[in-house]
C-alpha positions as a Markdown table, in Angstrom:
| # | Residue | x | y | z |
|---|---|---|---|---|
| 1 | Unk | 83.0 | 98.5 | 106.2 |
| 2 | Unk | 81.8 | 101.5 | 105.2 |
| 3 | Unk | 80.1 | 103.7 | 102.7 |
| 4 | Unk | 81.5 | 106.5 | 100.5 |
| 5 | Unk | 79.1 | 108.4 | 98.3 |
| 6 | Unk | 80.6 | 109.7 | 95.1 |
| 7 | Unk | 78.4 | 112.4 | 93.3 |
| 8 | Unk | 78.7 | 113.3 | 89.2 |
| 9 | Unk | 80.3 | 116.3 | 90.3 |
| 10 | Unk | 83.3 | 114.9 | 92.5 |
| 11 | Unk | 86.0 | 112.3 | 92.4 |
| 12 | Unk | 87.6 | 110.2 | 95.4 |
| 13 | Unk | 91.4 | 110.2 | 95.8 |
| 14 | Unk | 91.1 | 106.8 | 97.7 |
| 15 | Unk | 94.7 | 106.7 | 100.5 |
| 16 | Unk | 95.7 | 104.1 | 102.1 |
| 17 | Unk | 98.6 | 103.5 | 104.4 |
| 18 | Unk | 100.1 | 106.7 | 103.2 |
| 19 | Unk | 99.9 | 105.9 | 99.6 |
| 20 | Unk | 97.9 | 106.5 | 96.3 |
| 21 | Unk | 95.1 | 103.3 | 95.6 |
| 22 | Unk | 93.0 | 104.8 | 93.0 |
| 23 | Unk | 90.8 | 107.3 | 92.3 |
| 24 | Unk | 86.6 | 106.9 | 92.7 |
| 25 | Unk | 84.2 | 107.3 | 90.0 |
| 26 | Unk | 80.6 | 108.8 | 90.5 |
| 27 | Unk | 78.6 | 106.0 | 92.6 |
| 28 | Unk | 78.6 | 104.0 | 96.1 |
| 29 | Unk | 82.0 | 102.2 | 97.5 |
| 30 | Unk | 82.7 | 100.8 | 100.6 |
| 31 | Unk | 86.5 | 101.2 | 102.8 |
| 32 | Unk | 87.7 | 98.1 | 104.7 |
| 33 | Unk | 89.3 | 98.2 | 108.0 |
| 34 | Unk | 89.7 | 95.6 | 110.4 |
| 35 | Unk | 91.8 | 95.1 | 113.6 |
| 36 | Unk | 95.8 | 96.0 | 113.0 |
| 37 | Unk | 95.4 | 97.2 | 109.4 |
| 38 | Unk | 95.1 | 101.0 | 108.7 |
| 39 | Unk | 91.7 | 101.7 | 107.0 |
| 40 | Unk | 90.8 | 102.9 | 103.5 |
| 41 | Unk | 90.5 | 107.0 | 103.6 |
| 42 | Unk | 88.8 | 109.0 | 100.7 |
| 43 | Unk | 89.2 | 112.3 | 99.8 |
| 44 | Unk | 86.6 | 114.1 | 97.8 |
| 45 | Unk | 87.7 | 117.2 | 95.5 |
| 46 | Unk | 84.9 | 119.0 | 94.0 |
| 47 | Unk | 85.6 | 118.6 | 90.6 |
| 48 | Unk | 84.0 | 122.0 | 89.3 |
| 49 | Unk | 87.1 | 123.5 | 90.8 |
| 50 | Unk | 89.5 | 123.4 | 88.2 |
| 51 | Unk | 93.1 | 123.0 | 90.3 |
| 52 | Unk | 93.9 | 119.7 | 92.1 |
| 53 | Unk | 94.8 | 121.8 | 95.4 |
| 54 | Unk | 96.5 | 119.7 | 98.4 |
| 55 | Unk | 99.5 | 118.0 | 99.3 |
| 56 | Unk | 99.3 | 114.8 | 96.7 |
| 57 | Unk | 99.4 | 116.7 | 93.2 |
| 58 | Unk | 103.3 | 115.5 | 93.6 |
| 59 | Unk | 103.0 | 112.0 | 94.3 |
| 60 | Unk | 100.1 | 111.9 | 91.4 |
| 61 | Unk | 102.8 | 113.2 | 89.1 |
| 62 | Unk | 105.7 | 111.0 | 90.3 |
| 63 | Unk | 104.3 | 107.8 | 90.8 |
| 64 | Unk | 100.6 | 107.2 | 88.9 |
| 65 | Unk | 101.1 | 108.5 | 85.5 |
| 66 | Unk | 98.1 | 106.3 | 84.3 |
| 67 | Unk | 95.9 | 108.3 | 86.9 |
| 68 | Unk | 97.2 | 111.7 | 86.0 |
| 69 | Unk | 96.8 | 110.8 | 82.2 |
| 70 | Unk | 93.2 | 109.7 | 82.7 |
| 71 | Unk | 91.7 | 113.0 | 85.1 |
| 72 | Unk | 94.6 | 115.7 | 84.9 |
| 73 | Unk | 95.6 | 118.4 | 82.9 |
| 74 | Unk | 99.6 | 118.9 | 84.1 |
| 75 | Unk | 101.0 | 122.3 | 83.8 |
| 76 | Unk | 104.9 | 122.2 | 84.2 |
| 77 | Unk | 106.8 | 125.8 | 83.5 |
| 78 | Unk | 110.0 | 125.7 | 83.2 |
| 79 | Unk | 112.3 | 128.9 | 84.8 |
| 80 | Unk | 111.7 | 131.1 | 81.5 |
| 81 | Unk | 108.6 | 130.1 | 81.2 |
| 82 | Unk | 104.7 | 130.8 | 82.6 |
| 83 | Unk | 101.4 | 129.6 | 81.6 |
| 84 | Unk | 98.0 | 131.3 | 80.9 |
| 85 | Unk | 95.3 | 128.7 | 82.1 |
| 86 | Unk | 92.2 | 128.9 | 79.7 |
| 87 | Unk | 89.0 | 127.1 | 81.6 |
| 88 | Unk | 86.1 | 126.7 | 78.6 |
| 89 | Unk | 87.9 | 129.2 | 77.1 |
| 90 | Unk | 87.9 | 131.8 | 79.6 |
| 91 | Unk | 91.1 | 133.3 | 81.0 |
| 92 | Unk | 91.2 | 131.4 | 84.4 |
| 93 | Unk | 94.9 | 132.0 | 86.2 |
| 94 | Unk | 98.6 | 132.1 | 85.5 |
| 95 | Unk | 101.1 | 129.5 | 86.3 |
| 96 | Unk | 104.4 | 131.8 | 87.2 |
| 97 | Unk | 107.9 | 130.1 | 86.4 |
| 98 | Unk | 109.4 | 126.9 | 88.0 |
| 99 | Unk | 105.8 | 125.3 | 89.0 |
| 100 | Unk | 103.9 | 122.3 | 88.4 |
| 101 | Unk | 100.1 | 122.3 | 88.6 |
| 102 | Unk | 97.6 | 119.6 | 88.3 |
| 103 | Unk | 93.9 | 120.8 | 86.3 |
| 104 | Unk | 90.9 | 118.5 | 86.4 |
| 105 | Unk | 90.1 | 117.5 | 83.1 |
| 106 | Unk | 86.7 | 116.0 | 83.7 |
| 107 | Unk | 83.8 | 118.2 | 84.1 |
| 108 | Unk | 85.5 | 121.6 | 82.1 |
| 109 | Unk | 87.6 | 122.3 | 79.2 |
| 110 | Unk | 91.1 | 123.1 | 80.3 |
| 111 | Unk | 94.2 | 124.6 | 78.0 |
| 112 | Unk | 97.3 | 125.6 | 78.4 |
| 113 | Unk | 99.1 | 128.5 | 76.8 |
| 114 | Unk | 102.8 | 128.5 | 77.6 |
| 115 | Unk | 104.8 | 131.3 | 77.0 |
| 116 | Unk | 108.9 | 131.0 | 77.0 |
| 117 | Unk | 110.2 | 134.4 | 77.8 |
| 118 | Unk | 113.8 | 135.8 | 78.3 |
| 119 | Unk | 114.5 | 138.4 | 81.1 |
| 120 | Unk | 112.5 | 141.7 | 80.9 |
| 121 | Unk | 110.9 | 140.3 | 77.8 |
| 122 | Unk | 107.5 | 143.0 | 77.2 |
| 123 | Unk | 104.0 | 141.3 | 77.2 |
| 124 | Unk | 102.0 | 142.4 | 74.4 |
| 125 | Unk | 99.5 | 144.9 | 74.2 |
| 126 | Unk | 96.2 | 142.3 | 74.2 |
| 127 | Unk | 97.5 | 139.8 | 76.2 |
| 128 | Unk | 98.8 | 142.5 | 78.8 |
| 129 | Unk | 94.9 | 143.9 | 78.6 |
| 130 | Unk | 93.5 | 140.7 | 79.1 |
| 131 | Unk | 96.0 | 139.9 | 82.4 |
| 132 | Unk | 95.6 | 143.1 | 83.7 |
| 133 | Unk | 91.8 | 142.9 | 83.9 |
| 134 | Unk | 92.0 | 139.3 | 84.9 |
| 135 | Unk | 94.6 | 138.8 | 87.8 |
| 136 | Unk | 95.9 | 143.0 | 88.4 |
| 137 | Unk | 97.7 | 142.2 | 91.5 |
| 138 | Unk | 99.4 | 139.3 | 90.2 |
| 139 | Unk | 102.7 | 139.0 | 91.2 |
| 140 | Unk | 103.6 | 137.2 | 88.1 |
| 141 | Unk | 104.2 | 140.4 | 85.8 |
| 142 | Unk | 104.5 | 144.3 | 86.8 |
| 143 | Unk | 102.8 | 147.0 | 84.8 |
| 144 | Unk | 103.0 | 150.1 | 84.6 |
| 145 | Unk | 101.9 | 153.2 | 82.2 |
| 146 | Unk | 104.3 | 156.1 | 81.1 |
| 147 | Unk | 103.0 | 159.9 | 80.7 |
| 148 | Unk | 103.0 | 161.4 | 77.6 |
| 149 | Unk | 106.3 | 163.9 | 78.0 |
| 150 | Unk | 108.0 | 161.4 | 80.0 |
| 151 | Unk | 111.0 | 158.5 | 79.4 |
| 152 | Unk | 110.5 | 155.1 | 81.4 |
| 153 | Unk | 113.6 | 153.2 | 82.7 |
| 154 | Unk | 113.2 | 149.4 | 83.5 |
| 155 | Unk | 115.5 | 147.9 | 86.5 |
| 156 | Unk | 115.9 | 144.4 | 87.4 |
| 157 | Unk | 117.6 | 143.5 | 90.1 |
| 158 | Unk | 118.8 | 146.9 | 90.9 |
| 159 | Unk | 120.5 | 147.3 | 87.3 |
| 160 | Unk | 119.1 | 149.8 | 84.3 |
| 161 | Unk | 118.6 | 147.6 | 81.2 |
| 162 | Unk | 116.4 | 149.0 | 79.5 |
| 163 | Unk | 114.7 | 152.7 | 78.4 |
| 164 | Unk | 111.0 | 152.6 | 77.4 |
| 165 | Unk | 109.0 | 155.0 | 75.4 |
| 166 | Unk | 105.4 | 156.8 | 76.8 |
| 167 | Unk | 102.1 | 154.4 | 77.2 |
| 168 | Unk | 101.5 | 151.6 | 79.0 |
| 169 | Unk | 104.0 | 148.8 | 79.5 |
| 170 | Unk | 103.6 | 145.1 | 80.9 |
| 171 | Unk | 106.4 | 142.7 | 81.5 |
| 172 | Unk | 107.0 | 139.2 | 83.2 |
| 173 | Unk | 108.7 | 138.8 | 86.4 |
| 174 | Unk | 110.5 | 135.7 | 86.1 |
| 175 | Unk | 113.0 | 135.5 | 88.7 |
| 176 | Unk | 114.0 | 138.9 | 88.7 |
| 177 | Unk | 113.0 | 141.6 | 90.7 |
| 178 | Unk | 111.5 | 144.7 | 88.4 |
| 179 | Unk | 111.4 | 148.4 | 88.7 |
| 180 | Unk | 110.0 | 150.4 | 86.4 |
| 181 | Unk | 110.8 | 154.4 | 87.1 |
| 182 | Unk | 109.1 | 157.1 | 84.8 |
| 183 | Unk | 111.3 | 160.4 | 84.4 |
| 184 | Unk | 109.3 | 163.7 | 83.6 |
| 185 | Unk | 111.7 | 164.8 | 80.4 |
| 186 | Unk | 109.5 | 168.3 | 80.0 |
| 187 | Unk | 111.0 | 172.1 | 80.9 |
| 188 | Unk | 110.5 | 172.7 | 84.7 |
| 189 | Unk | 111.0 | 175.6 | 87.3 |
| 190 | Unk | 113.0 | 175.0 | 90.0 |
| 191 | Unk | 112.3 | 178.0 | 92.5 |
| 192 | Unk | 115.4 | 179.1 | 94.9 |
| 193 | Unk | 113.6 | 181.6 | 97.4 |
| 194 | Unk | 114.3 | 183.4 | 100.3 |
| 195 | Unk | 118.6 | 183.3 | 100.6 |
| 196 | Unk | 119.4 | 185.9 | 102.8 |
| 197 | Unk | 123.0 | 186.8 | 101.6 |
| 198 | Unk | 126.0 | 189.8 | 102.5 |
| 199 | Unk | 126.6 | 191.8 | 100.0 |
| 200 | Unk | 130.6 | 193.1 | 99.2 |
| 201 | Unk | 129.5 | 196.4 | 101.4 |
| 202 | Unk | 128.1 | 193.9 | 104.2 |
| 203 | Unk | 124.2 | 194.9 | 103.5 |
| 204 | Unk | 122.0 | 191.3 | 104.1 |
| 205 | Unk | 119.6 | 191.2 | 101.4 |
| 206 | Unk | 117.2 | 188.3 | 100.4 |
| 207 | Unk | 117.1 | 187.1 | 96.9 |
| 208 | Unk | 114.2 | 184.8 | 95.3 |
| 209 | Unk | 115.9 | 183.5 | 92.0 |
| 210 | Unk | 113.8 | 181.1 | 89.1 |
| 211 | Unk | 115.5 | 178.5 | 87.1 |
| 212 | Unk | 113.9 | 176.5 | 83.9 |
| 213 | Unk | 115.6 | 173.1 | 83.6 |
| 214 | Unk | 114.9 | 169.7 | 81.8 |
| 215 | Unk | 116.2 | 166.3 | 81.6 |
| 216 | Unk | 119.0 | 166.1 | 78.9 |
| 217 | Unk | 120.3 | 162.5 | 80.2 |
| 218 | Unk | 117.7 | 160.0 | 82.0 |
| 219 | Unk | 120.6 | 157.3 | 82.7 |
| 220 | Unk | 122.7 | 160.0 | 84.3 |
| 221 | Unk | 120.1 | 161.5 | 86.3 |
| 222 | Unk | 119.2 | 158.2 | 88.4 |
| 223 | Unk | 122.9 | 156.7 | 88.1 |
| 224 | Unk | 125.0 | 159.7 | 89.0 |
| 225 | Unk | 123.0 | 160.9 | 92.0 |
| 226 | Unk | 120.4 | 159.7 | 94.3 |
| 227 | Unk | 118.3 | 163.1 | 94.5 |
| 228 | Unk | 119.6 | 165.7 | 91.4 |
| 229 | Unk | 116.8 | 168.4 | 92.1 |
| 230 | Unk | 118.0 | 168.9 | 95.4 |
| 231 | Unk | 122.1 | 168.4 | 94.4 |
| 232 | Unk | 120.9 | 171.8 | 91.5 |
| 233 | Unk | 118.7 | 173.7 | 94.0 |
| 234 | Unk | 122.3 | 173.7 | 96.2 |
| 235 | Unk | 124.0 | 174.3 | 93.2 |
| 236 | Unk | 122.3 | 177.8 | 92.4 |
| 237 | Unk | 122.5 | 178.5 | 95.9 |
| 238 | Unk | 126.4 | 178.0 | 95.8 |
| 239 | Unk | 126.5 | 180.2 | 92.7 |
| 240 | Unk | 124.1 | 182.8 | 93.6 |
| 241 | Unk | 126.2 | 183.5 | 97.0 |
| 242 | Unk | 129.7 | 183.9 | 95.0 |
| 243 | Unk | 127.7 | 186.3 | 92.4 |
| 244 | Unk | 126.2 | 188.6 | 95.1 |
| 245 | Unk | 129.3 | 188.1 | 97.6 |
| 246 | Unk | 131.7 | 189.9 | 94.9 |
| 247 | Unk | 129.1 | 193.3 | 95.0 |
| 248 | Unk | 128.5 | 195.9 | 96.4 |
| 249 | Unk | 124.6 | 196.7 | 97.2 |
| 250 | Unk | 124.7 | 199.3 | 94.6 |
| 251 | Unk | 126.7 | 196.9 | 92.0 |
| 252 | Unk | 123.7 | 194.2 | 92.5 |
| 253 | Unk | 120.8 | 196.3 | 92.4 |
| 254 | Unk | 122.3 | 198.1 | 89.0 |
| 255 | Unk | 123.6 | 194.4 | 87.5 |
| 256 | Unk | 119.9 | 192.8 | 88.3 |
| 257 | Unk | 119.5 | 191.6 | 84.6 |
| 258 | Unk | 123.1 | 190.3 | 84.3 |
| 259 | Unk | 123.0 | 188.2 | 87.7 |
| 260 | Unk | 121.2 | 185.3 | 86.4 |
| 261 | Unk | 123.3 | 185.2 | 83.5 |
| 262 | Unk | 126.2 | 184.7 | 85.3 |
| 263 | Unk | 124.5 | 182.0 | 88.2 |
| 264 | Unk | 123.7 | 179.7 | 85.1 |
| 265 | Unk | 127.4 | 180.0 | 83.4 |
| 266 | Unk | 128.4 | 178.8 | 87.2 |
| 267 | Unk | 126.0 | 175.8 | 87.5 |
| 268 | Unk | 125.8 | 174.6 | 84.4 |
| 269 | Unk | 128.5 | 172.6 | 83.8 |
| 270 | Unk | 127.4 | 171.0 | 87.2 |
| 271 | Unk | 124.1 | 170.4 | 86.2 |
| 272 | Unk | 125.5 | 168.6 | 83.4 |
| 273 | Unk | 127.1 | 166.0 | 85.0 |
| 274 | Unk | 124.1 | 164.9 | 86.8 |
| 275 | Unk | 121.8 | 164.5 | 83.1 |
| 276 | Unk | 120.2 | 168.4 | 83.5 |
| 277 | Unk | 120.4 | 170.9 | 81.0 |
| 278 | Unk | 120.1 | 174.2 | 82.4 |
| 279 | Unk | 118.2 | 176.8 | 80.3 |
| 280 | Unk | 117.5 | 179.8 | 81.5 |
| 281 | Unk | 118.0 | 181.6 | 85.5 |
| 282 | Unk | 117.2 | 185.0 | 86.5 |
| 283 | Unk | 116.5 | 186.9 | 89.8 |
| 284 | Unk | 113.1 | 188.1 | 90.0 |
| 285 | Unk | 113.0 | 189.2 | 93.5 |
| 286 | Unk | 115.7 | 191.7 | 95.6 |
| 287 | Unk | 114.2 | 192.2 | 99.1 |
| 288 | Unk | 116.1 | 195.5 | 101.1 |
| 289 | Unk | 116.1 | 195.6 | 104.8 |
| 290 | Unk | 113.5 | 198.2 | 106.4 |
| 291 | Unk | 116.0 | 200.6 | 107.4 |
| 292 | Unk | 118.3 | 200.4 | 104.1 |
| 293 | Unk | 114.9 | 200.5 | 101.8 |
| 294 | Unk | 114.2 | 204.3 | 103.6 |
| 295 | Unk | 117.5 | 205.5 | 103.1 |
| 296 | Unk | 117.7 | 204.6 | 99.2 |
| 297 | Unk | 113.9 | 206.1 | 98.7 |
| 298 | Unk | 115.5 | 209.4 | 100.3 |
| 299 | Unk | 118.5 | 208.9 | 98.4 |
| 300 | Unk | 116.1 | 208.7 | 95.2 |
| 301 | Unk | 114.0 | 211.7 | 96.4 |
| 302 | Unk | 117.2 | 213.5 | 96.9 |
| 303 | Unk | 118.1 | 212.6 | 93.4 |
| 304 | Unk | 114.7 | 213.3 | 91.5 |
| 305 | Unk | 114.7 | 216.8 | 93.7 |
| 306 | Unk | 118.2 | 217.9 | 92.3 |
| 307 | Unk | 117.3 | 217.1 | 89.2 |
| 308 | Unk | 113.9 | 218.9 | 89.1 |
| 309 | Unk | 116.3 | 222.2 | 90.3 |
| 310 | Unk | 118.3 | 221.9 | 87.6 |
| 311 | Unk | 116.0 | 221.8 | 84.8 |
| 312 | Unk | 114.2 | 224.7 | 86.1 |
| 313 | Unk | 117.3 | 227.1 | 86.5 |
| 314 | Unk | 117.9 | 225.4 | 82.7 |
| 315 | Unk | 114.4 | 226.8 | 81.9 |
| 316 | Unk | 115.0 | 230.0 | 83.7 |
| 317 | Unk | 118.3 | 230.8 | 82.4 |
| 318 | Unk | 116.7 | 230.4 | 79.0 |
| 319 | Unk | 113.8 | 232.5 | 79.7 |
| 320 | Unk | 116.1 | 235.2 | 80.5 |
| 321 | Unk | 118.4 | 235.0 | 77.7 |
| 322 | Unk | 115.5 | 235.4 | 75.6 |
| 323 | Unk | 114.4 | 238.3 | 77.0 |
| 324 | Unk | 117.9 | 240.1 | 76.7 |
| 325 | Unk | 117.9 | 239.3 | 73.0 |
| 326 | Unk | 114.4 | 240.6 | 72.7 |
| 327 | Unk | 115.5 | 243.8 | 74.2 |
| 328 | Unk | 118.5 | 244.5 | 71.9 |
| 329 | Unk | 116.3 | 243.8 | 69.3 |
| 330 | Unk | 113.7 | 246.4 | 70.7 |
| 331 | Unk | 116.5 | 248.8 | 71.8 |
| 332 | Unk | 118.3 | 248.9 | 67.6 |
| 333 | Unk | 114.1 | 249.2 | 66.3 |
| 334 | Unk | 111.9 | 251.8 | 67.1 |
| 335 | Unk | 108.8 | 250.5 | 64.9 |
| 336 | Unk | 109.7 | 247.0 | 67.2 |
| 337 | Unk | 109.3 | 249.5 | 70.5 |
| 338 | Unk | 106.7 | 251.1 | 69.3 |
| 339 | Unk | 104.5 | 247.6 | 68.4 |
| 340 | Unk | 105.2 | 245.9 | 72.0 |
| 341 | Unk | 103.5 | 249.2 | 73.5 |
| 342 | Unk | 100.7 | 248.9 | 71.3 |
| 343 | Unk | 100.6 | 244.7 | 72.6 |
| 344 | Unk | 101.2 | 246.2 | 76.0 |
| 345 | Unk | 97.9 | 248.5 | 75.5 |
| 346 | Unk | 96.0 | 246.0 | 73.6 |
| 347 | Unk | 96.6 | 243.4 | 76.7 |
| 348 | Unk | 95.6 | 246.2 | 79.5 |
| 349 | Unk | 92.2 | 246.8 | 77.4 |
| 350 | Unk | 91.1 | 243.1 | 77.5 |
| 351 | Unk | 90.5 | 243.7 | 81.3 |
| 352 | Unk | 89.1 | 247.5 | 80.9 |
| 353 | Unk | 85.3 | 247.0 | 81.3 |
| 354 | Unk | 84.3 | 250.8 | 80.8 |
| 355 | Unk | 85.5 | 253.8 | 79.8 |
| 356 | Unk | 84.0 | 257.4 | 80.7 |
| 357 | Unk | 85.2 | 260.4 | 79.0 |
| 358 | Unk | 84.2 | 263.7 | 81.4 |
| 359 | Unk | 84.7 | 267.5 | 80.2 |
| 360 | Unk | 86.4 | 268.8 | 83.4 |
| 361 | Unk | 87.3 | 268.3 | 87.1 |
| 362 | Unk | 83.9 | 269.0 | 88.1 |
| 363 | Unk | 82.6 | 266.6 | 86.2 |
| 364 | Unk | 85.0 | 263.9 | 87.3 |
| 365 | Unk | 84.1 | 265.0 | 90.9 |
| 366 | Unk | 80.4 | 264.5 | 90.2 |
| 367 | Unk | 81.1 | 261.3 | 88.6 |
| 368 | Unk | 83.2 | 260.1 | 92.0 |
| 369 | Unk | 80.8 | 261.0 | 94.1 |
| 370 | Unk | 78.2 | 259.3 | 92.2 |
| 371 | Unk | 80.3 | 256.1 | 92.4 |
| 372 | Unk | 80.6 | 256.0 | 96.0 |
């Protein structure tokens, strides 16, 4: 013989010879054993933990109804199906699909909220709050939140089947496998720097060209290619190398403007086909070799030089033409002759500081010597 104490707070799942006897109430018992008969075991379960764990929940299920009826609380989710377990009314775990759980009933309150969902079904808003801060690394549901500015696409099972709009979204598992995949639908730059490329003439330049792009087609963009930023940053590239290819040095530097005009008619269409609208392209940079980058700022020196030339023999041939009309007007007017004298004596006077007046040449000798 011998004893087994049963406290208030635990119950005794009594086994013998492999199978279910009973389970013990609160008190003293005694187990029998004797020589060529398997003894009496008991296993004690605490009670204040609500889930019957170990490996006879099954067997209690199956074969002692009565028992399970009397201490258990059975939770049994179908495939489309989970339950939220409420302990005292407090949110204590989820049952995921196609399980079976066993809840002691004794000591605690215990409910059971199924929930029969289809595939990809959306958990709502409270309830998603409530899991989330609960169980956040449960593996029952995924969650996820979508930028403002942004479009969400759900997979399961490797297949798009559904598009979701910005803010947070929470949705059972099941017995799919869930993706969610948020795509940024604002205007972005896409920067293609540094292409060293031969012009017509065979000059190597480096360009640095800017294109603004955005997300016309979310479907397209993860269904028709695996990485479509980098498939349009080749794109340009292709289409800035035909542009510059077909011009001379000169041709490029004096169609600047127009280039990124005509590199966005090129890749356009392509960037269609992918889900991307293309907006706007334009080169912002043209980097010269050293040597090539002397010889146009001489060139342009050369330039500005002749230039300066010519508009001052412009200025001088005019200067002289006026003069030869001033002196055929002087020439037909003697009053005319006799007034540009008279500016003539009136311009030497401004710089006469004195005048003496003498009587004679002895008098201007004095005055000489007088001076010196």
């Amino acid at each position: 013989m011998k004893k087994v104490e049963i406290t208030e707070t635990q119950r005794g799942l009594k086994i013998k010879n492999g199978r279910i006897t009973g389970i013990l109430e609160p008190g003293r018992h005694w187990t029998f054993s004797s020589f060529g008969i398997s003894p009496e075991t008991v296993l004690k379960y605490d009670v204040n933990e609500p889930e019957f764990l170990g490996p006879w929940a099954s067997a209690l299920i199956k074969w002692h109804p009565q028992l399970v009826t009397k201490y258990f609380t059975v939770v049994d989710t179908s495939d489309h199906q989970t339950a939220l377990i409420y302990v005292d009314e407090k949110f204590h775990r989820i049952v995921g699909p196609g399980q079976r759980k066993l809840f002691w009933k004794i000591l605690k309150d215990v409910r059971v909220e199924y929930i029969a969902f289809s595939d990809w079904q959306e958990i709502p808003a409270e309830q998603a709050k409530l899991l989330m801060h609960q169980q956040p690394d449960s593996e029952e549901f995924i969650h996820k939140i979508i930028p403002e500015g942004s479009l969400g696409l759900l997979f399961a099972d490797g297949r798009l089947v559904k598009k979701l709009a910005p803010g947070p979204c929470t949705y059972w598992k099941g017995k799919s496998t869930l993706n969610v995949v948020a795509i940024d639908m604002r205007t972005q730059n896409l920067e293609v720097s540094g292409q060293e490329i031969l012009t017509k003439d065979r000059v190597s330049i480096r360009l640095n060209l800017d294109a603004h792009y955005r997300v016309s087609d979310a479907e397209k963009l993860v269904t028709e290619s695996q990485d479509a930023k980098d498939l349009l940053y080749k794109e340009l590239q292709f289409a800035l190398r035909k542009a510059i290819g077909v011009r001379t040095l000169d041709e490029v530097l004096a169609t600047k403007e127009s280039l990124g005009t005509e590199v966005l008619e090129q890749a356009a269409p392509f960037a269609v086909r992918v889900g991307i609208e293309l907006t706007s392209t334009g080169v912002r940079d043209i980097i010269l070799p050293g040597d090539i980058r002397e010889i146009l700022n001489q060139v342009v020196a050369s330039e500005k030089q002749a230039q300066a030339n010519l508009i001052r023999r412009r200025e001088e041939v005019a200067a002289t033409r006026s003069l030869l009309n001033t002196a055929r007007l002087i020439e037909s007017s003697p009053v005319l002759m006799r007034l540009k004298e008279m500016e003539s004596i009136e311009k030497v006077s401004d710089k006469v500081q004195a005048i003496n007046v003498v009587g004679g040449l002895e008098q201007l000798m004095n005055l000489v010597s007088r001076q010196k």
